[in-house]
BADOLUM-699121 format. One record per residue: x, y, z of N, C-alpha, C in turn; residue in three letters. Coordinates in steps of 0.1 Angstrom, whole numbers, padded with zeros to 4 digits, always signed. Layout:
XYZXYZXYZAla ...
This chain:
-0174+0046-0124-0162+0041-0117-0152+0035-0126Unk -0138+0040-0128-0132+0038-0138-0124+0026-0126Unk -0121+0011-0135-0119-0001-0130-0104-0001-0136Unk -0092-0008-0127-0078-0007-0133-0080-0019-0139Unk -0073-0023-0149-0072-0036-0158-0056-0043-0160Unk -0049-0041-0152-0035-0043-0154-0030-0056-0169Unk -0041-0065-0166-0038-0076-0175-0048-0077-0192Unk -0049-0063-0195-0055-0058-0207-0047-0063-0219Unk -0036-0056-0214-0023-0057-0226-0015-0075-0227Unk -0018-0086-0216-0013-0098-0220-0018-0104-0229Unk -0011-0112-0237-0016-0123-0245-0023-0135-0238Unk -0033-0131-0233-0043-0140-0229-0057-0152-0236Unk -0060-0154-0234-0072-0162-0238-0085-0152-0235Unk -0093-0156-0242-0106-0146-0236-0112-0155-0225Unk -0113-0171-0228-0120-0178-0222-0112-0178-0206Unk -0100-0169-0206-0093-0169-0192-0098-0153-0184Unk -0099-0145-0191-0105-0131-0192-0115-0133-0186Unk -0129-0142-0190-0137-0138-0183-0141-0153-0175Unk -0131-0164-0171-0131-0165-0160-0127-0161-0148Unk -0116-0152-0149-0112-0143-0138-0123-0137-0134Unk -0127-0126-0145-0142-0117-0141-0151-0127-0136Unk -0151-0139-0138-0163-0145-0132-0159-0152-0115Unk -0148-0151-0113-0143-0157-0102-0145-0146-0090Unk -0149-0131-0095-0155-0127-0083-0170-0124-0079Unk -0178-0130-0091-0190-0127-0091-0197-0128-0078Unk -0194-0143-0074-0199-0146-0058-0191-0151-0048Unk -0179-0142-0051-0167-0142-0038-0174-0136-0025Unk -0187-0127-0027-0194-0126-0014-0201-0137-0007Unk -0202-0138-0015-0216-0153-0013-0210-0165-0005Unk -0198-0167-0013-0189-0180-0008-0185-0175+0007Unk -0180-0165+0009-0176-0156+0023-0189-0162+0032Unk -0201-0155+0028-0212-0156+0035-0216-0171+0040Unk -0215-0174+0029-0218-0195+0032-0205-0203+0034Unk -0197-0199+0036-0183-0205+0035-0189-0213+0027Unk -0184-0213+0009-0184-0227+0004-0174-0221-0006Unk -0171-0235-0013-0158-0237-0017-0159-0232-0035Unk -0150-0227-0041-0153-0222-0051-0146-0239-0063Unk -0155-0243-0061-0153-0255-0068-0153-0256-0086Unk -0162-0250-0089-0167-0246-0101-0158-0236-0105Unk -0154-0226-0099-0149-0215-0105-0131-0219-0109Unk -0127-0225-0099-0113-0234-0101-0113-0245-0111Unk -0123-0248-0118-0120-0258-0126-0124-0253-0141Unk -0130-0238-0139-0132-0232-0148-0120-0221-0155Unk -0113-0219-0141-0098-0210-0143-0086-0223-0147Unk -0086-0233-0142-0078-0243-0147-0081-0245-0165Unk -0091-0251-0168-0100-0252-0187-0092-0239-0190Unk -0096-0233-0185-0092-0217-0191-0079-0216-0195Unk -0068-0222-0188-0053-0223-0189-0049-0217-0174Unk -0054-0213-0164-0046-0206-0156-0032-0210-0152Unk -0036-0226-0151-0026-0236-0143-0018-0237-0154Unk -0017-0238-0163-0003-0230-0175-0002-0218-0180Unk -0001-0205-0166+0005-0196-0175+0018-0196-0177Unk +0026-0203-0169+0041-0203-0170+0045-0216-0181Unk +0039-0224-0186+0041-0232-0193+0046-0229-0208Unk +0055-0232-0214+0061-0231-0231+0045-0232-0240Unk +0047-0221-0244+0038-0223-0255+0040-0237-0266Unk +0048-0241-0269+0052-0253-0272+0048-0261-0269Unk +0042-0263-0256+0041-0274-0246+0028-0271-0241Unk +0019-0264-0247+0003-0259-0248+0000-0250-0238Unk +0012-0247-0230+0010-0236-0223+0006-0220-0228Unk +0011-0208-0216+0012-0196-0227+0021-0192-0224Unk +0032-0194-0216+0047-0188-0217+0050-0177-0213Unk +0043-0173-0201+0045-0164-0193+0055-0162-0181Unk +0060-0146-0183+0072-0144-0171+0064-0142-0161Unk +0075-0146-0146+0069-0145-0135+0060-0131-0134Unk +0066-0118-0141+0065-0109-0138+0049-0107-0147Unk +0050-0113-0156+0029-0115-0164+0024-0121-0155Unk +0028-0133-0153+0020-0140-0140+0012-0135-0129Unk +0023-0129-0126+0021-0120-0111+0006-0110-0117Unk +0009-0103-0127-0004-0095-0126-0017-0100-0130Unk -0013-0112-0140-0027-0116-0139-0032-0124-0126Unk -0025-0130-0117-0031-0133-0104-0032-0126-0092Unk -0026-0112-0094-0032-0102-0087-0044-0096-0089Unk -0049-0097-0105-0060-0097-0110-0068-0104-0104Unk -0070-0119-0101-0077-0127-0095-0079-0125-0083Unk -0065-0122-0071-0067-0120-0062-0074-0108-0060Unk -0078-0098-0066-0090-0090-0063-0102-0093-0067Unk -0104-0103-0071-0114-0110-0077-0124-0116-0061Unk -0113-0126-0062-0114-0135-0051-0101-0141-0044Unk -0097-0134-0035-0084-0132-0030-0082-0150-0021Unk -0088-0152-0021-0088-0172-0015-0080-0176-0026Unk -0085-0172-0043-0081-0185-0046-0071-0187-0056Unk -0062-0176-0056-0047-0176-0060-0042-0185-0050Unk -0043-0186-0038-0034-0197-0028-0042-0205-0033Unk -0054-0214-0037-0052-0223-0037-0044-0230-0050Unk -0039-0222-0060-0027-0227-0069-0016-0226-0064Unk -0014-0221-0054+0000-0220-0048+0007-0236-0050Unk +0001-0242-0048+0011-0255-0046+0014-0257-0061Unk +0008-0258-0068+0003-0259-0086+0009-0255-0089Unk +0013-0240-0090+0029-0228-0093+0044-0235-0093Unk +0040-0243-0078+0053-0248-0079+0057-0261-0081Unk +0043-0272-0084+0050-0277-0091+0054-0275-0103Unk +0045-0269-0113+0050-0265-0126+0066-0256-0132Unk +0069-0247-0118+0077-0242-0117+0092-0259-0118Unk +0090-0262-0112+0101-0274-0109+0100-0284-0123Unk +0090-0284-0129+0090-0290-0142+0099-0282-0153Unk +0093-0269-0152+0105-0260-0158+0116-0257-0158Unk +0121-0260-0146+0136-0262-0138+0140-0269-0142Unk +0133-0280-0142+0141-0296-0151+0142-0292-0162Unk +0135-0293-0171+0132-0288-0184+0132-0298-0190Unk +0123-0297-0207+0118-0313-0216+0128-0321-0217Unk +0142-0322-0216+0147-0334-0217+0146-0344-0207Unk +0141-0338-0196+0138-0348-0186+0124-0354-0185Unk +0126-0366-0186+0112-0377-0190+0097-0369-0179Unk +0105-0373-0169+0087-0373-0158+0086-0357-0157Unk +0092-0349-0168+0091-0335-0166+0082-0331-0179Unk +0085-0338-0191+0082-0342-0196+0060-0344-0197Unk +0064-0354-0188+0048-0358-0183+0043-0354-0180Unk +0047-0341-0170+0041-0335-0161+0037-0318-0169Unk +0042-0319-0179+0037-0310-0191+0027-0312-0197Unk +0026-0324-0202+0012-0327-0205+0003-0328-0200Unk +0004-0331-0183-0009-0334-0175-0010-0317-0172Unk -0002-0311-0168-0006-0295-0170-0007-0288-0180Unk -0007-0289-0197-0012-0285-0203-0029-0290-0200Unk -0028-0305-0198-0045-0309-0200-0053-0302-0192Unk -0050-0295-0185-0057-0288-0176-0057-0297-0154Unk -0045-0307-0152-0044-0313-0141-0042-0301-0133Unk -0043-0304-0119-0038-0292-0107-0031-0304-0101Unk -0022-0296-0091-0014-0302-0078-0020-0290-0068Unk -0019-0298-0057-0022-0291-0045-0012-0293-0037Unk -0009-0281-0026+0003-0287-0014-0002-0294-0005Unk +0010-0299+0000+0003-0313+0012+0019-0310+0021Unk +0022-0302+0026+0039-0300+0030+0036-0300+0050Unk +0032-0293+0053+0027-0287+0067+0018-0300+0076Unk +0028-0301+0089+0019-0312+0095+0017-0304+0111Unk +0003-0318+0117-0001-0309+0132+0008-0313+0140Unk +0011-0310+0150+0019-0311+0160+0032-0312+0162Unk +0040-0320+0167+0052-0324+0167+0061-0326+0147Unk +0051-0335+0140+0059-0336+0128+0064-0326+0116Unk +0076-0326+0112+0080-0317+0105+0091-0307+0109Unk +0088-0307+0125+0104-0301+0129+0117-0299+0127Unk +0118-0316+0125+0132-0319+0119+0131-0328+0109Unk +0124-0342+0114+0119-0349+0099+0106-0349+0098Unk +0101-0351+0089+0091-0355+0084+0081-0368+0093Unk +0070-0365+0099+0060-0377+0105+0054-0387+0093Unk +0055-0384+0082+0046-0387+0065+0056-0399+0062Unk +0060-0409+0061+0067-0416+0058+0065-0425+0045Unk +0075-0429+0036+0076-0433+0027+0079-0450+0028Unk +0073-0460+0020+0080-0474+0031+0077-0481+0013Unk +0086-0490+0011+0088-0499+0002+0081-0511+0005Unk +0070-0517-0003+0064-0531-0003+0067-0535-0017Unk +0057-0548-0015+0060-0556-0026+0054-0554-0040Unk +0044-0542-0038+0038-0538-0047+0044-0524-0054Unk +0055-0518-0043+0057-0505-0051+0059-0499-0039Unk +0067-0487-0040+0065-0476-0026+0052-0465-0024Unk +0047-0470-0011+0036-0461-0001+0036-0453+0007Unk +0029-0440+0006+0030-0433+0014+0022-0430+0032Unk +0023-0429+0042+0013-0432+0054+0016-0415+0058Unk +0004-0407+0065+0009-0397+0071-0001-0387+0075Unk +0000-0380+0082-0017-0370+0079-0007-0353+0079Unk -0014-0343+0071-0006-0336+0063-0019-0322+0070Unk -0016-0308+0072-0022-0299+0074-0020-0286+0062Unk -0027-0279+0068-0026-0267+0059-0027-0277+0045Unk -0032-0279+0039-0030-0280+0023-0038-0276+0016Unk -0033-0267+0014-0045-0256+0004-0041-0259-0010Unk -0052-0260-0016-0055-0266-0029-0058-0282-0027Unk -0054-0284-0021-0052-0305-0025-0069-0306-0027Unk -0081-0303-0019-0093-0304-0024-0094-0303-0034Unk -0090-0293-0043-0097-0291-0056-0090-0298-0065Unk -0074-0305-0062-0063-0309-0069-0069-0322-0075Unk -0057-0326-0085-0058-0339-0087-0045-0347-0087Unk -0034-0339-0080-0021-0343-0074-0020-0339-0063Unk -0015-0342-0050-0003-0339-0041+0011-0334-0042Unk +0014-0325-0038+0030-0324-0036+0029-0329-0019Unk +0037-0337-0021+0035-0343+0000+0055-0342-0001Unk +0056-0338+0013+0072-0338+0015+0066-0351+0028Unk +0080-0359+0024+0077-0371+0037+0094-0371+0042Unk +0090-0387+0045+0108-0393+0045+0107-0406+0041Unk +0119-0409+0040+0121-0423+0037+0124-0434+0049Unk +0123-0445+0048+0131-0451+0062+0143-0448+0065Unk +0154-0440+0054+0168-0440+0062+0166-0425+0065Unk +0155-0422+0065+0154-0410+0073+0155-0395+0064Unk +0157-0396+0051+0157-0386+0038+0149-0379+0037Unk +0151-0366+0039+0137-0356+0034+0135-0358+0021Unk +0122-0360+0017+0115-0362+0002+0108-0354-0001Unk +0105-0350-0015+0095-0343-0022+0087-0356-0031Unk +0075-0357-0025+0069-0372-0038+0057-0360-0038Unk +0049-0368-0049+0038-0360-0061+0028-0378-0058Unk +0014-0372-0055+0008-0385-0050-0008-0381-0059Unk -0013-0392-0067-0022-0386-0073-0035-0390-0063Unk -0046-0381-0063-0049-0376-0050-0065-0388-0051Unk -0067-0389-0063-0083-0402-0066-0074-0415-0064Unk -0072-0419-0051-0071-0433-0047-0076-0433-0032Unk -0073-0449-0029-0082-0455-0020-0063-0448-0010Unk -0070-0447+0000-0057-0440+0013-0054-0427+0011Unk -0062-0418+0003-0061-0404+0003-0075-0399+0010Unk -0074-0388+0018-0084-0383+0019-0083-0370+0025Unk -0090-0359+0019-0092-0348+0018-0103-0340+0028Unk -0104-0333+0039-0114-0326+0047-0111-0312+0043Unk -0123-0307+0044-0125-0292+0047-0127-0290+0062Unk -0110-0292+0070-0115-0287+0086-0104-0270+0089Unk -0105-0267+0074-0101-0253+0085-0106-0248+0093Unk -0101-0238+0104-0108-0232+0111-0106-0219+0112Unk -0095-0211+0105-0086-0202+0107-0103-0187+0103Unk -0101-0177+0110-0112-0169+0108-0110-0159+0094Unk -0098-0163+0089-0099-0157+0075-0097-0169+0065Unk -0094-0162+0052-0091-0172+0043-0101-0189+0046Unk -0118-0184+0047-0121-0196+0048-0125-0203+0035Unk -0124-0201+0027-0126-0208+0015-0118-0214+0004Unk -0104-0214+0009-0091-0215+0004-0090-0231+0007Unk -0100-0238+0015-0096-0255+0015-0086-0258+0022Unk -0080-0249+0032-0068-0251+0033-0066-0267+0052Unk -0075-0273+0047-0076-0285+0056-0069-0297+0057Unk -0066-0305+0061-0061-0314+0066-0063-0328+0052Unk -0051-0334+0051-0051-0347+0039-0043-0355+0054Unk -0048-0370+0046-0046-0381+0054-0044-0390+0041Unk -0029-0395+0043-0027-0403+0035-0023-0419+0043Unk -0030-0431+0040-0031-0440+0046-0026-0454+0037Unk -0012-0457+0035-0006-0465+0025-0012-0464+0011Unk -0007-0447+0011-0011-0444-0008+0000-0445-0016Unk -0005-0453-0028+0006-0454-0040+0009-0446-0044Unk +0024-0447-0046+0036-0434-0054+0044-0442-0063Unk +0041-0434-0075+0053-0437-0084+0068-0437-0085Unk +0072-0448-0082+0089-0444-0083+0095-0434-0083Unk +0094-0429-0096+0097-0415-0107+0089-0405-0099Unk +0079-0401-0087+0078-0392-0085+0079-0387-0071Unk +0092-0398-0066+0098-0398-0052+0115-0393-0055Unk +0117-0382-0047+0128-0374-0054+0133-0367-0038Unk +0145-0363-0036+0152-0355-0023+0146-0340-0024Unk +0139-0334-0014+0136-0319-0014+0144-0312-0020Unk +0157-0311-0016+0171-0309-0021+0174-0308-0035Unk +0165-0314-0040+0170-0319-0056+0159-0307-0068Unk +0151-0299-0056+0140-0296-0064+0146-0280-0068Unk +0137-0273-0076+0143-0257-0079+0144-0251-0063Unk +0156-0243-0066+0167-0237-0051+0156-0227-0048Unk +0147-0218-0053+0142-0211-0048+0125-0211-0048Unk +0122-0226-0040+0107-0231-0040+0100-0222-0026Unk +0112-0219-0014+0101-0215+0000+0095-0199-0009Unk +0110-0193-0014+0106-0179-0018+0092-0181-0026Unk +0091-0188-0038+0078-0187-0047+0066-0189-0039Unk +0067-0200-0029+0055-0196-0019+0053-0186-0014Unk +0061-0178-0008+0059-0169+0000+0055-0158-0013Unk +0062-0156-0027+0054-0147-0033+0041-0152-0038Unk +0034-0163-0041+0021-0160-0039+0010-0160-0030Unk +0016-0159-0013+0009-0151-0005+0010-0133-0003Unk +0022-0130-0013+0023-0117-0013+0012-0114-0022Unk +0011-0118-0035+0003-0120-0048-0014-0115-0038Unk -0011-0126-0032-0024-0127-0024-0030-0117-0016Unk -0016-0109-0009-0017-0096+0001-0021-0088-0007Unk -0014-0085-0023-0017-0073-0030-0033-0068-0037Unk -0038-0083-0039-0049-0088-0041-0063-0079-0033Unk -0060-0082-0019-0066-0081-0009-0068-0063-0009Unk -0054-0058-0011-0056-0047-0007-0065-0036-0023Unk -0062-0038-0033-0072-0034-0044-0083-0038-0044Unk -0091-0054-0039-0103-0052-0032-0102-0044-0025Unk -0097-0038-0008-0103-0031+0000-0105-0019-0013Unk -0094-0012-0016-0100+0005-0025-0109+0001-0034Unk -0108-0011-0041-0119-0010-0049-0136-0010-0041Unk -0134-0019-0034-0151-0019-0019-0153-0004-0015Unk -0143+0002-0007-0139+0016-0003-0147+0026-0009Unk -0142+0024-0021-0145+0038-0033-0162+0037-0034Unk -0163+0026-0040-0176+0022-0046-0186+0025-0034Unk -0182+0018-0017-0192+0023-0008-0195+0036-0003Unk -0179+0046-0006-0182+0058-0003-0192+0063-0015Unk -0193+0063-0027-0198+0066-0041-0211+0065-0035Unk -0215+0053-0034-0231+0049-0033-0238+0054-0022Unk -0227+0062-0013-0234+0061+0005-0243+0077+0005Unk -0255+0072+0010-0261+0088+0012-0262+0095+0023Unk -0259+0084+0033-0262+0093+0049-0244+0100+0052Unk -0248+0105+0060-0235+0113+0065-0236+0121+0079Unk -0227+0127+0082-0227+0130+0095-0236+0147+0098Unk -0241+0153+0105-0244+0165+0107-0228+0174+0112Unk -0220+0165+0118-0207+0175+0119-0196+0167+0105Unk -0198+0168+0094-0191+0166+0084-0188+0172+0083Unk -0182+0169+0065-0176+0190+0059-0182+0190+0049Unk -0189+0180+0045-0201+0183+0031-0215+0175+0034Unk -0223+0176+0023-0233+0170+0027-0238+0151+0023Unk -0222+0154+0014-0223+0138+0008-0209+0133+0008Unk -0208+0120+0016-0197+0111+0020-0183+0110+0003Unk -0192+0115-0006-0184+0113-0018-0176+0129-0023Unk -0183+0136-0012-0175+0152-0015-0168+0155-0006Unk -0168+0145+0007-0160+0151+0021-0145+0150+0017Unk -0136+0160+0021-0120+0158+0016-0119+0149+0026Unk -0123+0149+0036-0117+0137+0050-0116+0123+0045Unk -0131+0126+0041-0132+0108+0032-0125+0104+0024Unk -0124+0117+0017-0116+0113-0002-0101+0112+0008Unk -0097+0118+0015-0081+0114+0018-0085+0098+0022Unk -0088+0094+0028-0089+0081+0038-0093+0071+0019Unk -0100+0073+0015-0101+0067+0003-0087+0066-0005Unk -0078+0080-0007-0066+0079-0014-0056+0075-0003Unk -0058+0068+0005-0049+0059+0016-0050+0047+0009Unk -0063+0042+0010-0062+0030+0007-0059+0021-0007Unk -0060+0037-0019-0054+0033-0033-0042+0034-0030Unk -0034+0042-0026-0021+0045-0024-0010+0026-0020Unk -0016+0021-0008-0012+0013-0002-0016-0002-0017Unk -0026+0002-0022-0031-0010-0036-0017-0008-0038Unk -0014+0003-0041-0002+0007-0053+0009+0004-0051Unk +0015+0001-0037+0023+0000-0031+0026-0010-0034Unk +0014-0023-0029+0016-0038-0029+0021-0042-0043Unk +0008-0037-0052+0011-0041-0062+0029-0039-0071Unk +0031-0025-0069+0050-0024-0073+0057-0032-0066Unk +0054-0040-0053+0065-0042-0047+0061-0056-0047Unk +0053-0065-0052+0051-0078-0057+0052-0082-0072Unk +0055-0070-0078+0059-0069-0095+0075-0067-0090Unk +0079-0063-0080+0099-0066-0077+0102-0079-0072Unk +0092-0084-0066+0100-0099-0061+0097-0108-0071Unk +0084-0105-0082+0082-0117-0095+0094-0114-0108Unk +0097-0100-0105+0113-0098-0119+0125-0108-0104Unk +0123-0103-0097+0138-0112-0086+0135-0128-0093Unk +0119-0132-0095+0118-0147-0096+0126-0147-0111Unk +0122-0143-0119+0123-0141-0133+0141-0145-0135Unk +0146-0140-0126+0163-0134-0128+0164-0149-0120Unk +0158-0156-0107+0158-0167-0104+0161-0178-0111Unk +0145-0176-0120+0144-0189-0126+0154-0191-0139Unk +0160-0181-0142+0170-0177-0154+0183-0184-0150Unk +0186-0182-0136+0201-0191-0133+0197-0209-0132Unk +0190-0213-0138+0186-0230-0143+0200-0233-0154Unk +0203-0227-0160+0216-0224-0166+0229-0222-0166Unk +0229-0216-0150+0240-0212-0146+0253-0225-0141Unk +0257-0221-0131+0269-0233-0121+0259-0230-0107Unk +0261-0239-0101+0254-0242-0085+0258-0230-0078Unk +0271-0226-0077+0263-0215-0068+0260-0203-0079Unk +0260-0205-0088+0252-0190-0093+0236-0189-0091Unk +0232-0203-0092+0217-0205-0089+0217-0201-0073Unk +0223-0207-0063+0219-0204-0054+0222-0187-0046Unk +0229-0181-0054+0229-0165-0052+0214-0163-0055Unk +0210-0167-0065+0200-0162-0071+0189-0164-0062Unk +0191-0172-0056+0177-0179-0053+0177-0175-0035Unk +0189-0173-0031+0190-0163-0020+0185-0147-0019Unk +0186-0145-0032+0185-0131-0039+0169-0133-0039Unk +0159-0146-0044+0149-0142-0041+0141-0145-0030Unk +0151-0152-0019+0145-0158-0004+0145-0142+0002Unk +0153-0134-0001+0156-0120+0005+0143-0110-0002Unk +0140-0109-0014+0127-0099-0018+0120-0100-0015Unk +0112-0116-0010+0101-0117-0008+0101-0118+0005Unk +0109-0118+0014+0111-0113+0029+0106-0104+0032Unk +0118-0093+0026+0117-0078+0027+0101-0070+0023Unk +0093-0078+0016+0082-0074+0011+0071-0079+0017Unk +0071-0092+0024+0065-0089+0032+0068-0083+0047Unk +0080-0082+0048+0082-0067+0064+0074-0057+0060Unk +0076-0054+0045+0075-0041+0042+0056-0038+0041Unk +0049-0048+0038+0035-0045+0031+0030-0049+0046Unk +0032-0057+0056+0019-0064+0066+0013-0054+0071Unk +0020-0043+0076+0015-0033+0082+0006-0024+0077Unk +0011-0019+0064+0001-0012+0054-0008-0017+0045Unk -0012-0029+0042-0024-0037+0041-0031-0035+0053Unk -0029-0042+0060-0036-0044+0073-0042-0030+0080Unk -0035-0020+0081-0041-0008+0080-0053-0002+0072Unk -0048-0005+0058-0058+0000+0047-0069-0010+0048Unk -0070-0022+0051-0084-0030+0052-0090-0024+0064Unk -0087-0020+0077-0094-0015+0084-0097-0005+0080Unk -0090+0007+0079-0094+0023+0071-0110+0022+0065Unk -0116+0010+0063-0128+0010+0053-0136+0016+0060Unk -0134+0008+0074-0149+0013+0084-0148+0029+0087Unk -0137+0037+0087-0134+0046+0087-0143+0055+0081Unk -0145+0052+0068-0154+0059+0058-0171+0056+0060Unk -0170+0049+0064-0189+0042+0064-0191+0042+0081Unk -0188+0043+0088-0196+0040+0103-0198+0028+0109Unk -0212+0028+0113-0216+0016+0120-0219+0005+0110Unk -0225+0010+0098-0234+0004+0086-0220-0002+0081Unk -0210+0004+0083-0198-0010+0072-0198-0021+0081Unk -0203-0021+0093-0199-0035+0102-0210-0045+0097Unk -0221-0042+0090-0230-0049+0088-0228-0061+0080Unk -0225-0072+0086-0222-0087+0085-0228-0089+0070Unk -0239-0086+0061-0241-0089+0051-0234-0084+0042Unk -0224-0074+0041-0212-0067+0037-0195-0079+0034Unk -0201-0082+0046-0183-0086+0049-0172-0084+0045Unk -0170-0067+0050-0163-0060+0045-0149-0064+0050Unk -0154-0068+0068-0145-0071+0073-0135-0082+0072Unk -0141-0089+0059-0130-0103+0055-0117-0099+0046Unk -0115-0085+0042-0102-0079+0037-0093-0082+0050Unk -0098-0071+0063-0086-0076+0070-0082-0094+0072Unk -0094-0095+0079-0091-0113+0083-0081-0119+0074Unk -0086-0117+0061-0083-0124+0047-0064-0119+0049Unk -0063-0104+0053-0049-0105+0054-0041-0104+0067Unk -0050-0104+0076-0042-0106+0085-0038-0119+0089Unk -0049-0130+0085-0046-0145+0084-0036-0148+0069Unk -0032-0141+0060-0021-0143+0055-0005-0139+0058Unk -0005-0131+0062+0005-0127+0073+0012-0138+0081Unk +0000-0143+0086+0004-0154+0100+0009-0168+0092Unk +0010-0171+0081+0012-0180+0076+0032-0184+0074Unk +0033-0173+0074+0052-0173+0074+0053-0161+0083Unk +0056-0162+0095+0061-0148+0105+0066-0139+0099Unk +0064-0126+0101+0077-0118+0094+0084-0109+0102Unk +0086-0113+0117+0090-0110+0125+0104-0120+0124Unk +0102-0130+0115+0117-0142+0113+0121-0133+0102Unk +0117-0132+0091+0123-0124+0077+0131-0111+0083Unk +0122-0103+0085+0128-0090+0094+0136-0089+0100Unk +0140-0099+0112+0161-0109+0120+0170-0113+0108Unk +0162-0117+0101+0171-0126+0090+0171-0117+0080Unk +0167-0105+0076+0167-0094+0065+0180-0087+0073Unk +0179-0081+0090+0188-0078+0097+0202-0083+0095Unk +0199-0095+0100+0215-0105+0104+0223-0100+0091Unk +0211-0108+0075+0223-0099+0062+0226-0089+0062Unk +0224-0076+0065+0227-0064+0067+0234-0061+0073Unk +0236-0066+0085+0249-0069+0096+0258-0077+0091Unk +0260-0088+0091+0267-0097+0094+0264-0107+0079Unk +0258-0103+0069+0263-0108+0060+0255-0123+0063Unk +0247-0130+0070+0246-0140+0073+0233-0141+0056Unk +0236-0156+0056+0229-0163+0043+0210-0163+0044Unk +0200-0164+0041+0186-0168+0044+0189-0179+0049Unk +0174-0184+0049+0171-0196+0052+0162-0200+0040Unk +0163-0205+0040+0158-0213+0028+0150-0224+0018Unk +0149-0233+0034+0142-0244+0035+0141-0246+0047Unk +0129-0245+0054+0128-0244+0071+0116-0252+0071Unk +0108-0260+0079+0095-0260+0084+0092-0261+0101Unk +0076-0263+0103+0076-0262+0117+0064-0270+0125Unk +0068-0274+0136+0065-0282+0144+0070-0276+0158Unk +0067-0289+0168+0068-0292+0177+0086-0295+0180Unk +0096-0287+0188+0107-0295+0190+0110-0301+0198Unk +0120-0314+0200+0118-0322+0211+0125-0318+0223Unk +0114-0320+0235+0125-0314+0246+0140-0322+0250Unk +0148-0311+0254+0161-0319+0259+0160-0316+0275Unk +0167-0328+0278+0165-0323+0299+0178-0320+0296Unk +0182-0308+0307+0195-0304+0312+0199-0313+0324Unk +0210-0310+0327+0213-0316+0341+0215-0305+0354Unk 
């Protein structure tokens, strides 16, 4: 079985090489026990993961979005959980580079990501908060400013050893603070529930009057213009991921399988053309993800290049990449989500067999999907096509407050 290697040719580490290869060893296992890949993320962090975008100068390895992207599509076939859980990580590092070294706490935050630190996100709250302001609030004592708040979705922050938390302030200021996550009023659960992506940590933080650094209490507003887009491309990263596991599972279970049907067309599942087409479906759609998540990491690339530019040339740019990664995920949800089902197509009753869990490709993408609608990208990919209208760019979601009419 000839295996694709996309990240053969980077200037990599070995010790990063074969923690990837090692990060899918018991991606079944973890599936089967829901347990958290604890060891393996602190073994891809040592490794350098969490500086591949970092200046070689600055101990990183100086990778374009567009290297990035393939070696964590690499991973995401590995173990498709746990590229999201650097998602928050990405961007903070991303916004250190935005700043760039002559900025002190940017500065800092070089070194703690060379050493091997993570951030996790902490952005997403339950219910009502987040709609319009922030429920996480920021409050000034005599000791310094604290943060109070309970925070969902935060995938990574378990394994982290920072926070990125958006809050507010008393006069009501949307914030971006960075909260280090080993203190007394932080606290981290594993209560996902979601039926895919269970191993991603993506559970609930409770922050209960936790210290924040001055220096790392800053306006959302103030941070790199195109932070929603880079989320959203490493749940693409993630989708592409998902789908080179399915062909790679696909191939391998058709290869190995000996029973077959009495009304087939051959006598082995690995010679039927019916199969082999439904098999070159599901490479085809790998192929697909993967080109069209290597176009929105060159869009990041051309992004993160306008840091240089005048204000609005950055924010074309960064509109330019709120728009690719829209359009890519309109363009992929359907044909992932297709090609992970297609599996059982090939195998029968015997692929449903739970010690397989074949069926966590789809879950895995159809619960990434649900994470940013793309039924909103798709209106808003529209509107600009019509009417020229701008993205959106910075949105979140909650609960809105009702208004009575008269």
């Amino acid at each position: 079985m000839n295996a694709r290697t996309p990240v053969s040719d980077l200037p990599l580490p070995e010790e990063l090489r074969t923690a990837i290869a090692a990060a899918g060893e018991n991606a079944l296992n973890r599936e089967l026990d829901r347990t958290l890949a604890y060891d393996e993320v602190r073994k891809l962090a040592d490794a350098g993961l969490g500086r591949l975008r970092t200046p070689v100068e600055a101990g990183g390895l100086g990778l374009s979005w567009v290297d990035t992207t393939e070696v964590m599509v690499e991973l995401a076939a590995q173990d498709s959980n746990i590229p999201q859980i650097f998602r928050g990580h990405f961007a903070v590092q991303e916004d250190v580079l935005w700043r760039g070294p002559q900025d002190e706490v940017a500065r800092g935050w070089l070194k703690r990501i060379s050493a091997g630190d993570l951030a996790g996100n902490a952005w997403t709250e339950p219910g009502k908060g987040g709609f319009h302001e922030s429920g996480t609030v920021v409050s000034q004592t005599q000791n310094g400013p604290v943060v109070t708040g309970v925070k969902y979705y935060t995938t990574g922050s378990i394994f982290a050893d920072w926070l990125d938390v958006t809050a507010r302030d008393d006069e009501g200021n949307e914030l971006g603070i960075v909260v280090q996550r080993d203190q007394p009023g932080v606290t981290i659960s594993d209560d996902w529930n979601g039926f895919g992506q269970r191993t991603t940590g993506s559970g609930s933080a409770t922050l209960n009057n936790a210290t924040v650094t001055e220096s790392e209490i800053r306006l959302l507003t103030d941070r790199f213009p195109y932070q929603t887009a880079l989320y959203q491309h490493i749940l693409l990263i993630v989708l592409a991921g998902i789908a080179e596991a399915a062909a790679r599972d696909i191939a391998q279970a058709v290869a190995t399988r000996t029973r077959t049907y009495s009304h087939a067309n051959t006598r082995t599942a690995a010679t039927d053309p019916q199969i082999l087409q439904a098999v070159g479906e599901v490479d085809a759609v790998a192929a697909l993800a993967r080109a069209q998540v290597l176009e929105t990491a060159r869009v990041l690339d051309k992004a993160f290049a306008s840091r240089k530019l005048e204000t609005a040339a950055q924010e074309e740019a960064a509109d330019e990449a709120e728009f690719a990664t829209g359009r890519a995920q309109v363009a992929l949800h359907r044909p992932v989500l297709e090609a992970t089902a297609r599996i059982l197509d090939t195998l029968g009753a015997s692929g449903t067999d739970r010690s397989k869990a074949l069926d966590r490709h789809w879950r895995n993408a159809r619960t990434v999907t649900s994470h940013n609608p793309w039924i909103y990208k798709a209106r808003i990919a529209g509107d600009h096509r019509v009417n020229g209208t701008a993205p959106v760019r910075l949105w979140s979601v909650g609960e809105p407050q009702r208004t009575t009419t008269v």
